[in-house]
Backbone as CSV, one residue per row, in Angstrom:
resi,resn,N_x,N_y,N_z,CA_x,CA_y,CA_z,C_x,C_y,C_z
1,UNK,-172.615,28.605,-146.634,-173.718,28.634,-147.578,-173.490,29.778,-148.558
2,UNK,-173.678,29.685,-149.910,-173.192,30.717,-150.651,-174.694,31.628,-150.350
3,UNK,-174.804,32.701,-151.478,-175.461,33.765,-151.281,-176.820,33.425,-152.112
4,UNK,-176.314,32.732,-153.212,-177.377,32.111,-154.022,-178.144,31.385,-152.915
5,UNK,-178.084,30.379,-152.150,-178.520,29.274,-151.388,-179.113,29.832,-150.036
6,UNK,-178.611,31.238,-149.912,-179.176,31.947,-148.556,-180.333,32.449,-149.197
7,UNK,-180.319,33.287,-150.365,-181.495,33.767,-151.039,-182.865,32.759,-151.101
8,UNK,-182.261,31.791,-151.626,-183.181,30.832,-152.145,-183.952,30.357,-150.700
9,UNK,-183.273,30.410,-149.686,-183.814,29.783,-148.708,-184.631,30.807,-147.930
10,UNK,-184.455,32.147,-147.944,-184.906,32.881,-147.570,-186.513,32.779,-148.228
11,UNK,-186.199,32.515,-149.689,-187.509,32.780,-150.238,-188.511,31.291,-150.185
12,UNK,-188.046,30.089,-149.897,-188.892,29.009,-149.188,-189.391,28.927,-148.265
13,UNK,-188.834,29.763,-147.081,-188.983,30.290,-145.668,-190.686,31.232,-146.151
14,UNK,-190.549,32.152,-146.846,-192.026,32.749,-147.733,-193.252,32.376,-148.325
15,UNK,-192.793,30.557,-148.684,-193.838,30.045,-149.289,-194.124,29.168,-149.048
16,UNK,-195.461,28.572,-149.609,-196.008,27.575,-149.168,-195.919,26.589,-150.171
17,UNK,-195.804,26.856,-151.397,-195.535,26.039,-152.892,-194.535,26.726,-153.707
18,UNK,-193.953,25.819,-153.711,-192.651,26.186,-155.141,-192.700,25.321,-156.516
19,UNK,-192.169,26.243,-157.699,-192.160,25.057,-159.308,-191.073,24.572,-159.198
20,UNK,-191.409,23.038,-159.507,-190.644,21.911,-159.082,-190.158,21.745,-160.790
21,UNK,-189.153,21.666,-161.451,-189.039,21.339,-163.054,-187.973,20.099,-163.201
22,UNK,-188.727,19.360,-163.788,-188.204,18.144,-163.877,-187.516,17.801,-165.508
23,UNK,-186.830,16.870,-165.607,-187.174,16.696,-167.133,-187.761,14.755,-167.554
24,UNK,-188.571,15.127,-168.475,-189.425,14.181,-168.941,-188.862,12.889,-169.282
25,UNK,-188.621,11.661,-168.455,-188.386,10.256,-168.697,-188.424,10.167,-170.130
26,UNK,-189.729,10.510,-171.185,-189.701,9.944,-172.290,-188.846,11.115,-173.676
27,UNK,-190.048,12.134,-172.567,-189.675,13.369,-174.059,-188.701,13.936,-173.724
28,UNK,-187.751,14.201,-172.238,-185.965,15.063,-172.327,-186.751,16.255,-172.011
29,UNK,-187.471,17.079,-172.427,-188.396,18.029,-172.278,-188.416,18.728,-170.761
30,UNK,-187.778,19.885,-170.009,-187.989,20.192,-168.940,-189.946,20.611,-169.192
31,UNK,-190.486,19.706,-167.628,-191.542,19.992,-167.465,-191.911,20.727,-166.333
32,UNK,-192.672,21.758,-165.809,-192.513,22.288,-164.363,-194.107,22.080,-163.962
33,UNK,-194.175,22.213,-162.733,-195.281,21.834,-162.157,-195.042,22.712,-160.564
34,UNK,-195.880,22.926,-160.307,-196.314,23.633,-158.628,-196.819,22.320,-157.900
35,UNK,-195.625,22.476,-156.449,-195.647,21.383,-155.695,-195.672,22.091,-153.771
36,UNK,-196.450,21.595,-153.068,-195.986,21.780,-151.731,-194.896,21.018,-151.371
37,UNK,-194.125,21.567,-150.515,-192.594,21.170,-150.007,-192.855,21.473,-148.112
38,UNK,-192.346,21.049,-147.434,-191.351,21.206,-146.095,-190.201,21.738,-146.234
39,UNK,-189.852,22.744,-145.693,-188.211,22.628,-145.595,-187.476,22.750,-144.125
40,UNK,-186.803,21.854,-143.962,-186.360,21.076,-142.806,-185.297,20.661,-142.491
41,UNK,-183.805,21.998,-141.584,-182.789,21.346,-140.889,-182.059,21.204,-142.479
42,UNK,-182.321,22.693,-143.868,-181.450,22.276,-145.338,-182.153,21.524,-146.127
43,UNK,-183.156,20.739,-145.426,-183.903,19.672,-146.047,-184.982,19.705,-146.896
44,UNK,-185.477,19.786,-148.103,-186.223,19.748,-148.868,-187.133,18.830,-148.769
45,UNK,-188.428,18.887,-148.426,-189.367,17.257,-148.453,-190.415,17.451,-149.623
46,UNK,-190.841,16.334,-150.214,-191.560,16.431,-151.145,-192.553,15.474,-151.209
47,UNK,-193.841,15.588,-151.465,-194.426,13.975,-150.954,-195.755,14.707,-152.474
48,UNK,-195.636,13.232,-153.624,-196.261,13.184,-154.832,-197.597,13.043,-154.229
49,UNK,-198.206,13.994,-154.960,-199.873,13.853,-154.627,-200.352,12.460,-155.268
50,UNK,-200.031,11.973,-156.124,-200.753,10.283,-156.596,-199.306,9.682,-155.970
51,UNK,-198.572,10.009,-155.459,-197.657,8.690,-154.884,-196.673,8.312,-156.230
52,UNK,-196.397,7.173,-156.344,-195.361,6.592,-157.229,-195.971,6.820,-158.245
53,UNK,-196.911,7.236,-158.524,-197.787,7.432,-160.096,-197.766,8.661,-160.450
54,UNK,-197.621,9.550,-159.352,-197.019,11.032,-159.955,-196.287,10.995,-160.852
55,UNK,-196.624,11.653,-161.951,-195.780,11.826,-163.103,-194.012,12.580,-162.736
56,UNK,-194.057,13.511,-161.877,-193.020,14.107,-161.957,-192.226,13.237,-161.058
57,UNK,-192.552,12.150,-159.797,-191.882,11.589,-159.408,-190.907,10.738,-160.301
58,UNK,-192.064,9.962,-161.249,-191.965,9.416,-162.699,-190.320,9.040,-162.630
59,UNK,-190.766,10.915,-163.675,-189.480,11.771,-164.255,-188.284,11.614,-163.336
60,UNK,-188.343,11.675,-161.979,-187.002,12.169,-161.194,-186.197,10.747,-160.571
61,UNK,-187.526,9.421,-161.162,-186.373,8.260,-160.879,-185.755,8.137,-161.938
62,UNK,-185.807,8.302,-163.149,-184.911,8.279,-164.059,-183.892,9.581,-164.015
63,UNK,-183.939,10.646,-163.979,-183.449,12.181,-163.772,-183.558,12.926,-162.744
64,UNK,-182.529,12.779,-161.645,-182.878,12.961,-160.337,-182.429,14.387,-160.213
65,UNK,-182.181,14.766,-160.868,-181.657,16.463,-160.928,-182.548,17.502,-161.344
66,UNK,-183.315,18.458,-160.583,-184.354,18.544,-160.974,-183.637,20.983,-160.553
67,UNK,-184.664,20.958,-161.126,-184.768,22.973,-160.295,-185.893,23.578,-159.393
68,UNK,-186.074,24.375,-158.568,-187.414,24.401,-157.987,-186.853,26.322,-158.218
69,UNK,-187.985,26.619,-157.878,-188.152,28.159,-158.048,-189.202,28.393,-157.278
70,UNK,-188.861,29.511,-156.082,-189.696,30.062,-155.219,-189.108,32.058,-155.472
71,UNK,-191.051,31.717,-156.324,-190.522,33.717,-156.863,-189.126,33.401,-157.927
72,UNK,-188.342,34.603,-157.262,-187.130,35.105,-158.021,-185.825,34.148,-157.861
73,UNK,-185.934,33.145,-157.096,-184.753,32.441,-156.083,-185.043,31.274,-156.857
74,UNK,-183.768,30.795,-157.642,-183.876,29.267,-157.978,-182.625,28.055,-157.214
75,UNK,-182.998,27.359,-157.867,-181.611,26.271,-156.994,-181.924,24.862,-157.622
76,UNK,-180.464,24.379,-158.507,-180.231,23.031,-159.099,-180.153,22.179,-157.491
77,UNK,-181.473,20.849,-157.875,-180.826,20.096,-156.705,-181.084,18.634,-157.439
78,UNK,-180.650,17.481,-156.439,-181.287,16.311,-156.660,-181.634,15.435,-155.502
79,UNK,-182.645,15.081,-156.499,-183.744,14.539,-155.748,-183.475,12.866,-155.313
80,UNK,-184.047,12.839,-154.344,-183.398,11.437,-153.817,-184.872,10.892,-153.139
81,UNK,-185.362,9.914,-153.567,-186.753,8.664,-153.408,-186.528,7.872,-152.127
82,UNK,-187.440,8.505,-151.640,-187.460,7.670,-150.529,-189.005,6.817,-150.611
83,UNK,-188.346,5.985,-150.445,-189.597,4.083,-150.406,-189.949,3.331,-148.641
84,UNK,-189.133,3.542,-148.123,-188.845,2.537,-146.712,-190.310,3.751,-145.992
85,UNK,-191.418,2.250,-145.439,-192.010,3.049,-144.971,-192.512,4.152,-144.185
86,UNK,-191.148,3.431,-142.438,-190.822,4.780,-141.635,-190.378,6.297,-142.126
87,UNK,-189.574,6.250,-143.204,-189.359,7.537,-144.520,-190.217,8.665,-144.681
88,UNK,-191.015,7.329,-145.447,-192.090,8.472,-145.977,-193.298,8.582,-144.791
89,UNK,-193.540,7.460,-143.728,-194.542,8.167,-142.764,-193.831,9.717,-142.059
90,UNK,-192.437,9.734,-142.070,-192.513,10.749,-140.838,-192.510,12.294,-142.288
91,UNK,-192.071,12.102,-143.660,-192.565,13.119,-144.565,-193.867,13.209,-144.433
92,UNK,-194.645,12.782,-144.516,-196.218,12.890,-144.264,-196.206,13.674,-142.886
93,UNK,-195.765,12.988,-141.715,-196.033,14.141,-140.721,-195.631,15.351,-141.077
94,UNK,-194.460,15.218,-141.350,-194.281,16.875,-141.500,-195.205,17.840,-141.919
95,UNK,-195.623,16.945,-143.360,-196.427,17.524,-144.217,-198.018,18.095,-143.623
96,UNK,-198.208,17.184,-142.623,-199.299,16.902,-141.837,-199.277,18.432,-141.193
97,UNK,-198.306,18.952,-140.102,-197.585,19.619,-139.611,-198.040,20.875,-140.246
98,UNK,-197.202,20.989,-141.269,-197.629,21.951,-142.242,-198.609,22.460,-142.918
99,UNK,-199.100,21.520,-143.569,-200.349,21.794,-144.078,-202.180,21.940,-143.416
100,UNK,-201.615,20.619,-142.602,-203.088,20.315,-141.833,-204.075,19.065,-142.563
101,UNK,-204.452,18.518,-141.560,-205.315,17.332,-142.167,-206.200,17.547,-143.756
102,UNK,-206.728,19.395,-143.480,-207.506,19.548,-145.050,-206.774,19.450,-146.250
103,UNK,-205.544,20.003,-145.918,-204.229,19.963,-146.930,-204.032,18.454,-147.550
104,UNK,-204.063,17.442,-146.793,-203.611,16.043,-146.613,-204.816,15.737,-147.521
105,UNK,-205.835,16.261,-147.441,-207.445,15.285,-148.825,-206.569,15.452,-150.061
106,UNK,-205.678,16.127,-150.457,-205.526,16.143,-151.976,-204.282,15.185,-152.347
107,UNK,-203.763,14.205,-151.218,-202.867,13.391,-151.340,-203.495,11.977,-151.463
108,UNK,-203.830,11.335,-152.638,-204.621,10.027,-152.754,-203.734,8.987,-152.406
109,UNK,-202.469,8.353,-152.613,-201.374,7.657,-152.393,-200.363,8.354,-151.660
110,UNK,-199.953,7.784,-150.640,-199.394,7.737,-149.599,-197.695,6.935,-149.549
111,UNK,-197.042,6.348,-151.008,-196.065,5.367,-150.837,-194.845,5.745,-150.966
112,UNK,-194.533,6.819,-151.532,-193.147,7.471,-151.655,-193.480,8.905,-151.119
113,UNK,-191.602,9.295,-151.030,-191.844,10.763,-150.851,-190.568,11.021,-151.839
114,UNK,-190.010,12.289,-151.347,-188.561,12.717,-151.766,-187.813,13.422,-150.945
115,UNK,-186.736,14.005,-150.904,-186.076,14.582,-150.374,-184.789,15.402,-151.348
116,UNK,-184.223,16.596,-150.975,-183.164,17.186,-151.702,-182.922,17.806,-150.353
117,UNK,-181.175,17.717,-150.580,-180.409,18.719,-149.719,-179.885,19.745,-150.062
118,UNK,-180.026,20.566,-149.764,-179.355,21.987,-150.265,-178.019,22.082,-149.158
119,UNK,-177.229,22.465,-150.304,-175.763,22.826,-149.745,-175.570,23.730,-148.728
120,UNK,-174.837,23.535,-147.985,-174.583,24.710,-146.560,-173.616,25.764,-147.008
């Protein structure tokens, strides 16, 4: 794992939300937004608060290469859609896991998630 990727992980290990920056399907435009994540076994989880109607999910089926920033620690990754329902139920647990059922009211759609791997 380089030093960049130990940092970065160190500083996800710290938080509970990181800026997720995407760039814009229509406008090319990097857009950033604050997202809750899992991180899991390298694994990045991501689950859109409106589901497939999340805008930034939107963005990342067309442009799956996205940046997240926790604090000072950034990291180019891409993002990879997960649809198959066993997928995204066991991202939801996690999320479940993590957050807690009160956490879970601000998730209206339930149909996709995401995932990024960070390099070892």
């Amino acid at each position: 794992m380089t030093a960049q990727n130990t940092a970065f992980m160190r500083e996800l290990a710290r938080h509970r939300e990181i800026t997720l920056t995407v760039t814009g399907r229509k406008s090319g435009r990097a857009i950033s937004i604050p997202v809750w994540f899992v991180l899991e076994d390298r694994k990045l989880y991501l689950l859109p608060v409106t589901g497939s109607d999340t805008q930034w999910y939107r963005n990342v089926l067309k442009n799956p290469g996205v940046h997240i920033r926790a604090d000072g620690a950034e990291c180019a990754l891409t993002v990879i859609p997960l649809r198959e329902k066993t997928d995204v139920a066991s991202v939801i647990g996690k999320f479940r896991t993590r957050y807690g059922d009160s956490g879970m009211k601000y998730y209206s759609k339930l149909d996709v998630a995401a995932v990024c791997e960070l390099e070892q």
